[in-house]
N, CA, C and O atoms as CSV, one atom per row, in Angstrom:
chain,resi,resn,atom,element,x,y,z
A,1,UNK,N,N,-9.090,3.991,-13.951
A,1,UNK,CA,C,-8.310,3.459,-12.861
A,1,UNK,C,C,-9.170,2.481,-12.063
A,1,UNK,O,O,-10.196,2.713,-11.424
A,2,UNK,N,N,-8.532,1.364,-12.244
A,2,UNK,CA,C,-9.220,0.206,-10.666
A,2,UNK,C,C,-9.040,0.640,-9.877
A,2,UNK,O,O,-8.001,1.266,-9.666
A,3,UNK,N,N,-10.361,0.446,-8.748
A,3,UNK,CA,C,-10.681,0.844,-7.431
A,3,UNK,C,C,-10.308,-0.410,-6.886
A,3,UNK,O,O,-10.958,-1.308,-7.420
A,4,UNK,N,N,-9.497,-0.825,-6.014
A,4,UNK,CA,C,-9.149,-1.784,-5.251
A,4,UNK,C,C,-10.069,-1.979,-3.542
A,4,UNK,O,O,-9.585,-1.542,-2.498
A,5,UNK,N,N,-11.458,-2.730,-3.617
A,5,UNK,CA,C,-12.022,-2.197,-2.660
A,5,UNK,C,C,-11.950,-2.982,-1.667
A,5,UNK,O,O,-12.878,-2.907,-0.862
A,6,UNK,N,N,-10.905,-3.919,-1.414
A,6,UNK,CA,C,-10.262,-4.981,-0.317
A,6,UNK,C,C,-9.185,-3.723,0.360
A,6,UNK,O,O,-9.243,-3.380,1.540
A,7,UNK,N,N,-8.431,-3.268,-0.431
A,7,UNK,CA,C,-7.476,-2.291,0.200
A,7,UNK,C,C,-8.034,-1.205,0.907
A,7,UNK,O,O,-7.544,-0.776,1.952
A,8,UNK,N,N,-9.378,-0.597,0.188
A,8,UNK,CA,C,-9.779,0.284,0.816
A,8,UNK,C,C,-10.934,0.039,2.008
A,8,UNK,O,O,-11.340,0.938,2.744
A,9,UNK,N,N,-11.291,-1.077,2.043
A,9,UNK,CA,C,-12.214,-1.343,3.186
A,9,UNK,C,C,-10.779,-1.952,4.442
A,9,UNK,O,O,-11.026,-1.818,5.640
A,10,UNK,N,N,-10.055,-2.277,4.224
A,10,UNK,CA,C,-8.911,-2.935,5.048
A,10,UNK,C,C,-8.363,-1.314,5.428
A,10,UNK,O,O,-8.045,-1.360,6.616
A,11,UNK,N,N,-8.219,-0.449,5.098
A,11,UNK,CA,C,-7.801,0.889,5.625
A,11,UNK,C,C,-9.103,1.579,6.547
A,11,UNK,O,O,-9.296,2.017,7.681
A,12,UNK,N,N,-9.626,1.427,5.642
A,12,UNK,CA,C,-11.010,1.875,6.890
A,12,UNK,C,C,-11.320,1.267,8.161
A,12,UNK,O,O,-11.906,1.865,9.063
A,13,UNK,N,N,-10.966,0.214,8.215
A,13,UNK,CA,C,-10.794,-0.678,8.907
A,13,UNK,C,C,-9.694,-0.750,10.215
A,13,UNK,O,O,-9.748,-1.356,11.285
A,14,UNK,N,N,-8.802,0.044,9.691
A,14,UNK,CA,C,-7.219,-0.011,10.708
A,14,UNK,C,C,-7.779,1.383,11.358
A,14,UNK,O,O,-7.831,1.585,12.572
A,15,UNK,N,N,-8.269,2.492,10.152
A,15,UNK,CA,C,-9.183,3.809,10.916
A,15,UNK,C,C,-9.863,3.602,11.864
A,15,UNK,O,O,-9.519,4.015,12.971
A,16,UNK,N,N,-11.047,2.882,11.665
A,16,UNK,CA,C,-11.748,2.584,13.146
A,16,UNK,C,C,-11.272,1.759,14.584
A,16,UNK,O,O,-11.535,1.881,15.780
A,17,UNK,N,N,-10.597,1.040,13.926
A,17,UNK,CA,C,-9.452,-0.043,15.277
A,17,UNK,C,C,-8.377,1.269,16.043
A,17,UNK,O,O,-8.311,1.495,17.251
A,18,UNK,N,N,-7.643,1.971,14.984
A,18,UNK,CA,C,-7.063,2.976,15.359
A,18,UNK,C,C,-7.642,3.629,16.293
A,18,UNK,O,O,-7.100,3.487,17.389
A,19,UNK,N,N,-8.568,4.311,16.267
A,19,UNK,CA,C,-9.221,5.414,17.200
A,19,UNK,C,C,-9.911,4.688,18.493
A,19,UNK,O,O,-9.813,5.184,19.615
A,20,UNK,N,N,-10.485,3.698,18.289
A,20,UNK,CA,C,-11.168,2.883,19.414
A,20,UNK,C,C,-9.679,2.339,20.828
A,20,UNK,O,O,-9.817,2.221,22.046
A,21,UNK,N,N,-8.321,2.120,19.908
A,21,UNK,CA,C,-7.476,1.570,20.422
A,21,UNK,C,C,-6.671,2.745,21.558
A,21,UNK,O,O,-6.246,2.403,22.662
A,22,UNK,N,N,-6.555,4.647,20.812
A,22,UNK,CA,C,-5.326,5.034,21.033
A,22,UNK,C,C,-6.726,6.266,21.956
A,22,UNK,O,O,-6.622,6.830,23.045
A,23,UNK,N,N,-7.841,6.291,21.004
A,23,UNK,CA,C,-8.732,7.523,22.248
A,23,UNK,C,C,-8.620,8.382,21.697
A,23,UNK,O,O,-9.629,9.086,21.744
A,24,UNK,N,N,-7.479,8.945,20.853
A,24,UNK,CA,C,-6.531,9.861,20.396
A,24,UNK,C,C,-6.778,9.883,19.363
A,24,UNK,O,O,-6.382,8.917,18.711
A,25,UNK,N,N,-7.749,11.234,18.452
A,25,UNK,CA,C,-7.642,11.089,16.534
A,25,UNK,C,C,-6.465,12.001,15.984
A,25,UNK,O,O,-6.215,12.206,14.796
A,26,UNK,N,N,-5.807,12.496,17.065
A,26,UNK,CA,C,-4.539,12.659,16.458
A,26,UNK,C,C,-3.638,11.541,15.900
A,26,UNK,O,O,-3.202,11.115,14.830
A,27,UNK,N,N,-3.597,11.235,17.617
A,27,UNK,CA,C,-2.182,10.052,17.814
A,27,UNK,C,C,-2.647,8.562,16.511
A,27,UNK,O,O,-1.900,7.656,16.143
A,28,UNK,N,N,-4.245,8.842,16.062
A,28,UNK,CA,C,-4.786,7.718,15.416
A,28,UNK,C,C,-4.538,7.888,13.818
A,28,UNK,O,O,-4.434,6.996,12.976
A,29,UNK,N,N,-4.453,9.746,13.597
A,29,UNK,CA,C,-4.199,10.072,12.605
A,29,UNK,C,C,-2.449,10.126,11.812
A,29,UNK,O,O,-2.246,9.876,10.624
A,30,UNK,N,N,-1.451,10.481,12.749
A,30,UNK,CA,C,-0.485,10.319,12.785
A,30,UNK,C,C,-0.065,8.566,12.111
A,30,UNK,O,O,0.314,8.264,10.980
A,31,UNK,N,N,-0.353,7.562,13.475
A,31,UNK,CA,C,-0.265,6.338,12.407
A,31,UNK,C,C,-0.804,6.240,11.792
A,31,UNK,O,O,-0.121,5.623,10.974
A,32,UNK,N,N,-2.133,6.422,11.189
A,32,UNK,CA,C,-2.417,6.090,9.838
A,32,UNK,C,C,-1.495,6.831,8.494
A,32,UNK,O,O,-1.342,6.555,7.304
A,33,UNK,N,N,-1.140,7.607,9.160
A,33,UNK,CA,C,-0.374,8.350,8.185
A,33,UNK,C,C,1.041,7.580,7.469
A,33,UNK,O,O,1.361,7.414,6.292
A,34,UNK,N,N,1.628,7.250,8.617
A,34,UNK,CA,C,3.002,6.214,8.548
A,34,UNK,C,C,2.471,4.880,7.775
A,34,UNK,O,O,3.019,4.244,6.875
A,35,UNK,N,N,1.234,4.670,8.418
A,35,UNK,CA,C,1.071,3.170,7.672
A,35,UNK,C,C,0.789,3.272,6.293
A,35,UNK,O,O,1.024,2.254,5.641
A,36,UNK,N,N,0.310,4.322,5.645
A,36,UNK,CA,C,-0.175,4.570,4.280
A,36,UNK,C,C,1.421,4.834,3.745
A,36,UNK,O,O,1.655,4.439,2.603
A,37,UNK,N,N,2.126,5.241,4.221
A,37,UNK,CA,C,3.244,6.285,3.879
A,37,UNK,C,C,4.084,4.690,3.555
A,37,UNK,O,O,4.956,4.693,2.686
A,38,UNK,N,N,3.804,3.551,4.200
A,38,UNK,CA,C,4.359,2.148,4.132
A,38,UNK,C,C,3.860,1.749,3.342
A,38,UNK,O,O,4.811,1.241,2.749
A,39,UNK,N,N,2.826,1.483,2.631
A,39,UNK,CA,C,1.906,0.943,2.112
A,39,UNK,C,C,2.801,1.439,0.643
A,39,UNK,O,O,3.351,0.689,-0.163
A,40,UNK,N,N,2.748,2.578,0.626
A,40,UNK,CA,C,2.440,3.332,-1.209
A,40,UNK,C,C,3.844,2.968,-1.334
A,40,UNK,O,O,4.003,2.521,-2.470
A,41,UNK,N,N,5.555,2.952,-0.302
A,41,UNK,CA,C,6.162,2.077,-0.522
A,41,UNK,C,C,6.237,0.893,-1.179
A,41,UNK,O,O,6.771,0.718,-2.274
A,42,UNK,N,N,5.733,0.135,-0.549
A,42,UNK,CA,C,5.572,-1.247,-0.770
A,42,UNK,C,C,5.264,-1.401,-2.388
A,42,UNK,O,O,5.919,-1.848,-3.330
A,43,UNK,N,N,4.069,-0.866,-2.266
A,43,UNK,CA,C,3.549,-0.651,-3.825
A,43,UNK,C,C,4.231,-0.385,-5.030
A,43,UNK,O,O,4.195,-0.892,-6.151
A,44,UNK,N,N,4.939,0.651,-4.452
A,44,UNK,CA,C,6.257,1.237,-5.264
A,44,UNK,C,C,7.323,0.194,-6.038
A,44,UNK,O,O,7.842,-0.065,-7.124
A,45,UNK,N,N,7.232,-0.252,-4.447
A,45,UNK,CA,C,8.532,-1.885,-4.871
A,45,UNK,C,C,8.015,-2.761,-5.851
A,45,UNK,O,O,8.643,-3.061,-6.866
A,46,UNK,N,N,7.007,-3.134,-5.603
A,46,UNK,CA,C,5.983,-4.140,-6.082
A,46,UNK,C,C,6.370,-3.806,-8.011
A,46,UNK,O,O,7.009,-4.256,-8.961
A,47,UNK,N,N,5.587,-2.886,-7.677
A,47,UNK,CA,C,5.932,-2.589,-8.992
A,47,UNK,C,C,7.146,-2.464,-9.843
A,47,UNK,O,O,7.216,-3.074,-10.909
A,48,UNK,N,N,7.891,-1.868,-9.511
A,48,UNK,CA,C,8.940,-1.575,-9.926
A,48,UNK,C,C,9.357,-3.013,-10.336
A,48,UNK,O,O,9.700,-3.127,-11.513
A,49,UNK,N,N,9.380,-3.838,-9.768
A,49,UNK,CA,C,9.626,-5.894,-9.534
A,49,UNK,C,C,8.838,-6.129,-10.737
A,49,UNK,O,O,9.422,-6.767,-11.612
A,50,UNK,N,N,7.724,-5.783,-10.963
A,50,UNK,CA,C,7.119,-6.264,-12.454
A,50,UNK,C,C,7.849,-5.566,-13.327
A,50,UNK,O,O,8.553,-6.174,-14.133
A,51,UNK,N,N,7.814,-4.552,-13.316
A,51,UNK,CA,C,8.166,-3.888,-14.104
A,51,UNK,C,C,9.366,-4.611,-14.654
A,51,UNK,O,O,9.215,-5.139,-15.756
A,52,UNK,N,N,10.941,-4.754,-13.854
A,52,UNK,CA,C,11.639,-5.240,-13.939
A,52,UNK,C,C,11.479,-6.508,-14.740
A,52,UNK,O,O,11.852,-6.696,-15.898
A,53,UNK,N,N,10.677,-7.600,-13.689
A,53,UNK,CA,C,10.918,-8.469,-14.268
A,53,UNK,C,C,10.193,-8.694,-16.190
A,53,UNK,O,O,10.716,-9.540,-16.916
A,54,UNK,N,N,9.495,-8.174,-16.496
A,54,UNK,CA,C,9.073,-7.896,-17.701
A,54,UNK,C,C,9.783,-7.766,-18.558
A,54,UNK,O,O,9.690,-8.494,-19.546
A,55,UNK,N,N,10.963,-6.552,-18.434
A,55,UNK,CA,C,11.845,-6.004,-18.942
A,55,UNK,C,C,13.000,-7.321,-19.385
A,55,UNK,O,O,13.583,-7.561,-20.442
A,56,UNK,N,N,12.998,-7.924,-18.203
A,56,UNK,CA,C,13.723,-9.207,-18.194
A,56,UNK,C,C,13.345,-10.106,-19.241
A,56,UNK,O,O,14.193,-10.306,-20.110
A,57,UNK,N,N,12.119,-10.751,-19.341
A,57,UNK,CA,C,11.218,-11.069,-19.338
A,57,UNK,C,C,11.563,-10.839,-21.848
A,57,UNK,O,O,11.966,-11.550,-22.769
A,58,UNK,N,N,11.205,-9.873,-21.715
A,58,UNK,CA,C,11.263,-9.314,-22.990
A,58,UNK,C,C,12.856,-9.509,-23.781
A,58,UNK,O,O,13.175,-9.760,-24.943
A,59,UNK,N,N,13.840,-9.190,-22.197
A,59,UNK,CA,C,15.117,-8.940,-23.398
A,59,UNK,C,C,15.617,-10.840,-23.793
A,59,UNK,O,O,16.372,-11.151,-24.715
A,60,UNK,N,N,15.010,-11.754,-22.903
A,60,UNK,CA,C,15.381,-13.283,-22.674
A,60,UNK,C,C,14.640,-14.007,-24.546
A,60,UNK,O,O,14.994,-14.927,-25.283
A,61,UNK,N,N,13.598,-13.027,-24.604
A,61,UNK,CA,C,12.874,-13.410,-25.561
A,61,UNK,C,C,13.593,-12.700,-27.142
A,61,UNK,O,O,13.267,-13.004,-28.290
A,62,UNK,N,N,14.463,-11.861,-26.776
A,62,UNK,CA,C,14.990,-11.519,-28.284
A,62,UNK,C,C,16.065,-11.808,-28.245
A,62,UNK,O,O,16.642,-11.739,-29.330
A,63,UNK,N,N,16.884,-12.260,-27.061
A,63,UNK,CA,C,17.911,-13.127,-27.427
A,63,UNK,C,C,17.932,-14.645,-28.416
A,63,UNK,O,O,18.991,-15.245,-28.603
């Protein structure tokens, strides 16, 4: 599995802004939670869109 280490230094990143911003490692933990919970969404979509279009992609070619 690729380690994506732009994504993961950019999360570490919203971690430390988070806590400096809210004081709170709850209230800091909570959004990070939502924002990841957005994220693996997104991803989801993302994919699914290749996926798709591939599929597309393949049936254009045996026509």
């Amino acid at each position: 599995m690729k380690v994506n280490w732009k994504h993961i230094i950019t999360i570490i990143l919203v971690c430390l802004l988070l806590k400096l911003l809210t004081g709170s490692f709850l209230m800091s933990l909570g959004i990070l939670i939502l924002l990841l919970l957005a994220d693996n969404l997104i991803m989801r979509y993302e994919i699914k869109k290749q996926i798709e279009e591939r599929m597309k992609d393949l049936d254009n070619e045996e026509a």
